[in-house]
Short mmCIF file of the C-alpha atoms (twelve columns), coordinates in Angstrom:
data_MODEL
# 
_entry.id   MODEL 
# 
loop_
_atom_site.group_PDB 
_atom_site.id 
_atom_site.type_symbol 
_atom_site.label_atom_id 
_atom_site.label_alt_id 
_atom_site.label_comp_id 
_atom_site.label_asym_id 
_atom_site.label_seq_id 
_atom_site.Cartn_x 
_atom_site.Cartn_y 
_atom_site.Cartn_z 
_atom_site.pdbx_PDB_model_num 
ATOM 1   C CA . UNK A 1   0.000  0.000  0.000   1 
ATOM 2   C CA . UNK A 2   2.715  2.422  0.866   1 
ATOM 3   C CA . UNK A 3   4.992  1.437  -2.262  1 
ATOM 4   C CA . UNK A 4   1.682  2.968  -4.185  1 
ATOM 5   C CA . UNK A 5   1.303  5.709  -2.306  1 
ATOM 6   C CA . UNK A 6   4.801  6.553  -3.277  1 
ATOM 7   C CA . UNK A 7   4.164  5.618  -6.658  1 
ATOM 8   C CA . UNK A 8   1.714  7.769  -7.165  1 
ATOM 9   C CA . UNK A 9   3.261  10.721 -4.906  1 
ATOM 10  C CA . UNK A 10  6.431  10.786 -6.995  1 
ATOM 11  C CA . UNK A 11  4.595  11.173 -10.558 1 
ATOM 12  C CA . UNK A 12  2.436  14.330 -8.939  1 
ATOM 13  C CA . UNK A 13  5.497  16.228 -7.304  1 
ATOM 14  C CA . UNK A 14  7.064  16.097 -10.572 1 
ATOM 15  C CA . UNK A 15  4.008  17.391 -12.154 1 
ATOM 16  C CA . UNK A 16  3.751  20.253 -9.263  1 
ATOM 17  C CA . UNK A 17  7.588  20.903 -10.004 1 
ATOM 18  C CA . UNK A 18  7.213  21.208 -13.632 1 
ATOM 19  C CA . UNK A 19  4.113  23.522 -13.042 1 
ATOM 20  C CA . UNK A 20  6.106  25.685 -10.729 1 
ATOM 21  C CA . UNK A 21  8.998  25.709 -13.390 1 
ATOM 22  C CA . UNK A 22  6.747  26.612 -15.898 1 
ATOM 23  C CA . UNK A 23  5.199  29.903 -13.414 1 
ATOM 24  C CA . UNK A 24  8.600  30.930 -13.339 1 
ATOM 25  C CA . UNK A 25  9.781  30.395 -16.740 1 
ATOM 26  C CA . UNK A 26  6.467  32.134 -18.410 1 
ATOM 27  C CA . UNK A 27  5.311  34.516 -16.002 1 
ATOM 28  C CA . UNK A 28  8.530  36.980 -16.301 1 
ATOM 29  C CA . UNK A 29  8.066  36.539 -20.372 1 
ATOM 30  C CA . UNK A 30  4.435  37.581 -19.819 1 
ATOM 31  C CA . UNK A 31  5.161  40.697 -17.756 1 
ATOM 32  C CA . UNK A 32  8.058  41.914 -19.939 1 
ATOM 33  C CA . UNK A 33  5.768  41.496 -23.116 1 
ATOM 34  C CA . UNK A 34  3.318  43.760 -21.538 1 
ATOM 35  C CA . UNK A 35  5.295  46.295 -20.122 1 
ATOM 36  C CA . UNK A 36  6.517  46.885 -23.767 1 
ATOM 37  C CA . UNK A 37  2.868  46.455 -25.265 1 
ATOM 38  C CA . UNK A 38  1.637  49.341 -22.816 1 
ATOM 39  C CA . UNK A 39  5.023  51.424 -23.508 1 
ATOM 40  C CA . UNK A 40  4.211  50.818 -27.050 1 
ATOM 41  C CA . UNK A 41  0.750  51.828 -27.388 1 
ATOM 42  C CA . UNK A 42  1.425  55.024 -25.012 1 
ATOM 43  C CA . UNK A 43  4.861  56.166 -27.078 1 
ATOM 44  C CA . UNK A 44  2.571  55.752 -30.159 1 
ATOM 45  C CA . UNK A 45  -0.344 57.875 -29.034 1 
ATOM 46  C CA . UNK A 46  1.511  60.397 -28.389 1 
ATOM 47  C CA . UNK A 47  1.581  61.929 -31.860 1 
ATOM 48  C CA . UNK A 48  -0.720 58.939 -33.268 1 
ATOM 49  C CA . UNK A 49  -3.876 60.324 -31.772 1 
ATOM 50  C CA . UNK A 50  -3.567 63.113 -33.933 1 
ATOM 51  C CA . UNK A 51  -2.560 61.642 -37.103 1 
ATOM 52  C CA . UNK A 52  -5.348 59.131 -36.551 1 
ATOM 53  C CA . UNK A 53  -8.215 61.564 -37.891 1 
ATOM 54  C CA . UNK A 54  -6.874 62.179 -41.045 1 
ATOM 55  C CA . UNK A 55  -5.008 58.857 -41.783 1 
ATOM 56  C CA . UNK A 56  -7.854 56.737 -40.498 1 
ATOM 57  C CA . UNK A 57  -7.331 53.370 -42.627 1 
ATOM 58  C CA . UNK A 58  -4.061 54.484 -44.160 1 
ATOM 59  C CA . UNK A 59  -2.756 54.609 -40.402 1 
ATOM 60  C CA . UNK A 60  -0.170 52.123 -39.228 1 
ATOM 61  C CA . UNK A 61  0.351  50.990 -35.572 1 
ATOM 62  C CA . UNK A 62  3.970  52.149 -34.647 1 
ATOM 63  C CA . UNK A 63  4.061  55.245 -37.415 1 
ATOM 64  C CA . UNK A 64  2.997  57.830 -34.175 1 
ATOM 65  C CA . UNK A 65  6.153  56.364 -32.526 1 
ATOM 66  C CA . UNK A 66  8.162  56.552 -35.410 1 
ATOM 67  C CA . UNK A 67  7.294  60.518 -36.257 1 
ATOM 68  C CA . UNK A 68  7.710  60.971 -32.596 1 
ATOM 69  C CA . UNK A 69  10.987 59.880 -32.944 1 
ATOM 70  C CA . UNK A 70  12.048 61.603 -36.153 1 
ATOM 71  C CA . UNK A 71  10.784 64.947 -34.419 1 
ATOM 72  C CA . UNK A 72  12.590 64.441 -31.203 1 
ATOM 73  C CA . UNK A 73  15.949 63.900 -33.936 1 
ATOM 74  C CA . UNK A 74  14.943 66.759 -35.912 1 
ATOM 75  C CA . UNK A 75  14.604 69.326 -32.906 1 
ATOM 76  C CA . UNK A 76  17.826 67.814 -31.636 1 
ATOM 77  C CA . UNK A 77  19.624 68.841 -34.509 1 
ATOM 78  C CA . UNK A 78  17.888 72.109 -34.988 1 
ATOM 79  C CA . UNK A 79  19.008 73.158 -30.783 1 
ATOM 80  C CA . UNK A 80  22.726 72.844 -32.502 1 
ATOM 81  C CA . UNK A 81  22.399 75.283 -35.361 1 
ATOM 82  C CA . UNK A 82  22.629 78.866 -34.586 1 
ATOM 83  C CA . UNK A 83  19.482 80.608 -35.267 1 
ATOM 84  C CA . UNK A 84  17.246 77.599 -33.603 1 
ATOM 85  C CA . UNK A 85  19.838 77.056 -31.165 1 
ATOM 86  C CA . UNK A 86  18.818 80.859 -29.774 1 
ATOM 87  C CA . UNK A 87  15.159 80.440 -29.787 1 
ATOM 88  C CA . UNK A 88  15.252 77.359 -28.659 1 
ATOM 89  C CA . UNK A 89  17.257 78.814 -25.718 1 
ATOM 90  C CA . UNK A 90  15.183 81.766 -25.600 1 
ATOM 91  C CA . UNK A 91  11.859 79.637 -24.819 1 
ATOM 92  C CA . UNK A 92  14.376 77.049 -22.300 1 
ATOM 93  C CA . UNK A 93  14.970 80.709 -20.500 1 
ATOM 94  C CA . UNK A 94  11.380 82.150 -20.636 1 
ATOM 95  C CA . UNK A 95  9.914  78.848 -19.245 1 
ATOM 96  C CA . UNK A 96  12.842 79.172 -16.194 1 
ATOM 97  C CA . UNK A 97  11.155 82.589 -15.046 1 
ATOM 98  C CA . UNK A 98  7.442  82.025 -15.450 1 
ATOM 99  C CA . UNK A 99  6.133  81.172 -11.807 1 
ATOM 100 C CA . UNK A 100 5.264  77.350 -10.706 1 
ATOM 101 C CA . UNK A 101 6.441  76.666 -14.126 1 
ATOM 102 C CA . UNK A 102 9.736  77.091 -13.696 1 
ATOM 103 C CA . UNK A 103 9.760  74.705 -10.770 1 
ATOM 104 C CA . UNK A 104 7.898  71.854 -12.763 1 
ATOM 105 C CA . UNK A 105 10.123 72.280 -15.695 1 
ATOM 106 C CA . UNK A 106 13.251 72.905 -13.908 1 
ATOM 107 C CA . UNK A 107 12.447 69.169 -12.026 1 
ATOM 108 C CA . UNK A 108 11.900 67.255 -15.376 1 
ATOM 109 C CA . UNK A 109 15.139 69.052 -17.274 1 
ATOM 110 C CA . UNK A 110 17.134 67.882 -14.444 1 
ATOM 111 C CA . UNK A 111 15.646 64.860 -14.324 1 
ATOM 112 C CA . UNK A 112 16.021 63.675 -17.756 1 
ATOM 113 C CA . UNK A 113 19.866 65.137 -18.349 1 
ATOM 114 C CA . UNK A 114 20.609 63.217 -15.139 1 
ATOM 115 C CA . UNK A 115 19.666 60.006 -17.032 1 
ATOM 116 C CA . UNK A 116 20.622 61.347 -20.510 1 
ATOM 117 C CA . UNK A 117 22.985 63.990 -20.271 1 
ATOM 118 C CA . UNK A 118 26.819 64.429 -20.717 1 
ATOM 119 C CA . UNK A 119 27.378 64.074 -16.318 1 
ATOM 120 C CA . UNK A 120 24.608 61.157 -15.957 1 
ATOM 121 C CA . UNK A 121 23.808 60.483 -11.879 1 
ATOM 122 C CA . UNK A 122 23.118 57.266 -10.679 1 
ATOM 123 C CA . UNK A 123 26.381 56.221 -11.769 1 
ATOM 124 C CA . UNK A 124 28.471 56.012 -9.080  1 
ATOM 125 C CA . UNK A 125 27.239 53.157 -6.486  1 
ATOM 126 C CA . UNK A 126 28.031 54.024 -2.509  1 
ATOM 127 C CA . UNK A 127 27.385 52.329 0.949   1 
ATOM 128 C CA . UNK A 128 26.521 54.466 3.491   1 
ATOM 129 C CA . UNK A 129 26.296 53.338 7.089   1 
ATOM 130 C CA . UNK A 130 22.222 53.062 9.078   1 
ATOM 131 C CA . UNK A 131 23.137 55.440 12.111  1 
ATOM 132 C CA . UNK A 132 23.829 53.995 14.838  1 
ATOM 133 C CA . UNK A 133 23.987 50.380 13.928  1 
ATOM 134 C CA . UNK A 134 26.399 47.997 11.918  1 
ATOM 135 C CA . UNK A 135 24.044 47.832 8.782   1 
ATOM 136 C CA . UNK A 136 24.743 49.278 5.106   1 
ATOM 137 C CA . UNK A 137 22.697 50.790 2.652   1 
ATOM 138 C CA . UNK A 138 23.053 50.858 -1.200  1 
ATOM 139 C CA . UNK A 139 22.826 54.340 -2.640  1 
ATOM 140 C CA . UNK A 140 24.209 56.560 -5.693  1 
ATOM 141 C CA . UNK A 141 25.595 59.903 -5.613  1 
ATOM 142 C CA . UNK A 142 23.172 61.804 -7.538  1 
ATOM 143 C CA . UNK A 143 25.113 65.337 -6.800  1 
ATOM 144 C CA . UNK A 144 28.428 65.923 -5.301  1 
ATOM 145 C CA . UNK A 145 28.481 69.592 -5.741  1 
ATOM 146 C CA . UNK A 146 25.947 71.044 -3.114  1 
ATOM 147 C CA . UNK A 147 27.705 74.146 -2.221  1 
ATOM 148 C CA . UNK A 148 25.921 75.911 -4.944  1 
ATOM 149 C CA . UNK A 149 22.724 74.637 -3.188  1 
ATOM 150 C CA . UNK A 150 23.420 75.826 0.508   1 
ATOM 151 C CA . UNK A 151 27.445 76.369 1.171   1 
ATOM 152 C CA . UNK A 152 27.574 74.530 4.788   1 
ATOM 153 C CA . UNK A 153 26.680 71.664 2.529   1 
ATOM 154 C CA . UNK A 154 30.263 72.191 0.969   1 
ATOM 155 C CA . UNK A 155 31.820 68.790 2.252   1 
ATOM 156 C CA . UNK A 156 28.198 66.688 1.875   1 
ATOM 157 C CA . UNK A 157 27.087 64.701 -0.924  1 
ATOM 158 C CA . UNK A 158 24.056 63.878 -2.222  1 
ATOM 159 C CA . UNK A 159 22.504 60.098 -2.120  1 
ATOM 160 C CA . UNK A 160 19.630 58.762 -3.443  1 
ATOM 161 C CA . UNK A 161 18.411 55.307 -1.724  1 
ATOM 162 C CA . UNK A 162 16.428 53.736 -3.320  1 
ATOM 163 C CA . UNK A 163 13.443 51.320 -1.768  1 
ATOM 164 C CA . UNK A 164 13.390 47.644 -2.823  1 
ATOM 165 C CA . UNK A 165 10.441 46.237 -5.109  1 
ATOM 166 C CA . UNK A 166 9.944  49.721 -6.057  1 
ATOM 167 C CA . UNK A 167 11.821 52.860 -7.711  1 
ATOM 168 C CA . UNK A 168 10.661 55.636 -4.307  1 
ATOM 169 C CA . UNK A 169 13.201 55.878 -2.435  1 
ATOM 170 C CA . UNK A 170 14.548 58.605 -0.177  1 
ATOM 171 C CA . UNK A 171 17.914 61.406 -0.752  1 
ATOM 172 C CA . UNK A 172 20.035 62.085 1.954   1 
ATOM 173 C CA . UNK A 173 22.644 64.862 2.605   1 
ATOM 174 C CA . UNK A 174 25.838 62.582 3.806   1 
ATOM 175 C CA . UNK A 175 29.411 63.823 4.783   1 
ATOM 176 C CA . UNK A 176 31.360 62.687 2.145   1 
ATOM 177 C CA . UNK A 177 33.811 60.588 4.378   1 
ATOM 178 C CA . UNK A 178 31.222 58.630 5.475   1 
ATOM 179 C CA . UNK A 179 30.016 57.403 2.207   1 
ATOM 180 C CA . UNK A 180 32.049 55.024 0.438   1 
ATOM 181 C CA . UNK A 181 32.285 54.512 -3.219  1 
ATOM 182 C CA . UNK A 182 32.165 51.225 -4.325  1 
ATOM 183 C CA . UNK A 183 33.545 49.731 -7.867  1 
ATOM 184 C CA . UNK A 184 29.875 47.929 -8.744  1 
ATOM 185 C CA . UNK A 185 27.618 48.461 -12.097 1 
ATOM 186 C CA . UNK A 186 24.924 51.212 -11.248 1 
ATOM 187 C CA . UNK A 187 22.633 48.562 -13.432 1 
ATOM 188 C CA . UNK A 188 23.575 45.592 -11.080 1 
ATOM 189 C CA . UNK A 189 23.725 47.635 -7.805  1 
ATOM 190 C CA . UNK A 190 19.992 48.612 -8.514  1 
ATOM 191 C CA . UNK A 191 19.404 44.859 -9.555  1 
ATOM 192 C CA . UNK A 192 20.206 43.691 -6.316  1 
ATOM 193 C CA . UNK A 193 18.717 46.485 -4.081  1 
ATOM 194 C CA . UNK A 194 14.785 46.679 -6.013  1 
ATOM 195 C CA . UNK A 195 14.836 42.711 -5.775  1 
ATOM 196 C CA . UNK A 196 15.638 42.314 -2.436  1 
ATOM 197 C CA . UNK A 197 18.816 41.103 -2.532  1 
ATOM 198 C CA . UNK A 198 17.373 38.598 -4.461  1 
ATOM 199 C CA . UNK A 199 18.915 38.784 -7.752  1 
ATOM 200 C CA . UNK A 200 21.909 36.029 -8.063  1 
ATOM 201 C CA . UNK A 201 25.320 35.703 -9.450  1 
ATOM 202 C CA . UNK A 202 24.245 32.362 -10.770 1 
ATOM 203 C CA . UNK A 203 21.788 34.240 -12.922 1 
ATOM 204 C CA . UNK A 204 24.296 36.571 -14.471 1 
ATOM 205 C CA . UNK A 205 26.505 35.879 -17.675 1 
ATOM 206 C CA . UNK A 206 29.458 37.572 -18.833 1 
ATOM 207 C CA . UNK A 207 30.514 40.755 -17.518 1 
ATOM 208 C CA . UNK A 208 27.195 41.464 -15.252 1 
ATOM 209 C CA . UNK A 209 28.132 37.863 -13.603 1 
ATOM 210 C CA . UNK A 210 31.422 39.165 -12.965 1 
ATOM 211 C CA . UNK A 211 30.065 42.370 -11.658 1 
ATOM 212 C CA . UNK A 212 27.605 41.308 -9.144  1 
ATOM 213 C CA . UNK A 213 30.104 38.702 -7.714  1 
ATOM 214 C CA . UNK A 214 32.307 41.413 -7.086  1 
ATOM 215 C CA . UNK A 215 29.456 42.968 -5.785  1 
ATOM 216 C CA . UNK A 216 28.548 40.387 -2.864  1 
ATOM 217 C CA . UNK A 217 32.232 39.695 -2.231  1 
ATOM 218 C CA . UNK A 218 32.941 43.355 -1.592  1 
ATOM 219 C CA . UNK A 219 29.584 43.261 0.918   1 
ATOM 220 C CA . UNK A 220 30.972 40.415 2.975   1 
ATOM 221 C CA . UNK A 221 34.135 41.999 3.613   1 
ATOM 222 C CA . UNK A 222 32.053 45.003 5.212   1 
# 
């Protein structure tokens, strides 16, 4: 009786394993696809909308993302010739004095050039101590020059930590020799800290498997 008890056990926990492998195989596939469905659909709406109206059957899913794309080239080579390049300025410096406006647009400039731009933030990965305790916590330096900001701020730095399963996080105003700059991929630092912790070096090839072993070594010395 026992012998088919087992006999049948063993042929339904390799059915339940298979069905778990299959959750985690799929369900990541799933979520990716639809993350770029929805980025899709709202990238192409952006123009599409419009163009919709007078295309109507001629129009072509994707051909609002693609003129948003050849307009976003365009202007960027018109802000480097000289006559555009002024009013282009010109409106950048009218929209930095019109009240509330200036703050909303002065937030999403320096937003975006600290993600696009020439001096990109979030690339430099620290660990800076809890207070108080033994613990660590993974930031980046999104500003190291805050004298400009408020001069007793000279020797602080900016750090943005971020919160795990999700991209909120908090910015503090550290003394710079308490924050330690560590030689880890921005991409894998922020990997490791919005899973959890859970993201493994088994899981990483090349490079980015060499990176986030680093990583963890460098953590266990601390």
């Amino acid at each position: 009786m026992e012998d088919n008890d087992k006999f049948v056990g063993d042929p339904m926990k390799s059915i339940f394993k298979n069905f778990i492998n299959g959750i985690l195989t799929i369900v990541p596939i799933i979520l990716v696809i639809y993350v770029i469905y929805k980025t899709f659909l709202f990238l192409d709406g952006l123009l599409g909308n419009s163009l919709k109206p007078y295309l109507r059957e001629d129009y072509i899913p994707g051909f609002g993302l693609l003129t948003t794309i050849v307009l976003i080239t365009l202007l960027g080579w018109l802000s480097t010739k000289y006559v555009t390049g002024k009013v282009i300025r010109l409106i950048d410096h009218l929209l930095e004095k019109i009240p509330v406006v200036k703050t909303i647009y002065s937030v999403i400039k320096d937003t975006v050039q600290s993600f696009l731009g020439d001096k990109k933030s979030f690339s430099k990965v620290a660990l800076v101590v809890v207070p108080g305790t033994e613990m660590r916590s993974i930031g980046f330096i999104t500003s190291e020059q805050l004298e400009d900001f408020y001069s007793p701020l000279k020797d602080h730095v900016a750090v943005y930590i971020p919160q795990t399963f999700q991209v909120a996080g908090f910015t503090f105003l550290i003394p710079k020799e308490q924050v330690e700059i560590i030689d880890v991929k921005a991409e894998d630092a922020m990997k490791f800290v919005l899973s959890g912790g859970m993201t493994s070096s088994s899981k990483q090839k090349g490079k980015n498997k060499e990176s986030t072993q680093k990583f963890l070594k460098m953590l266990k010395s601390h």
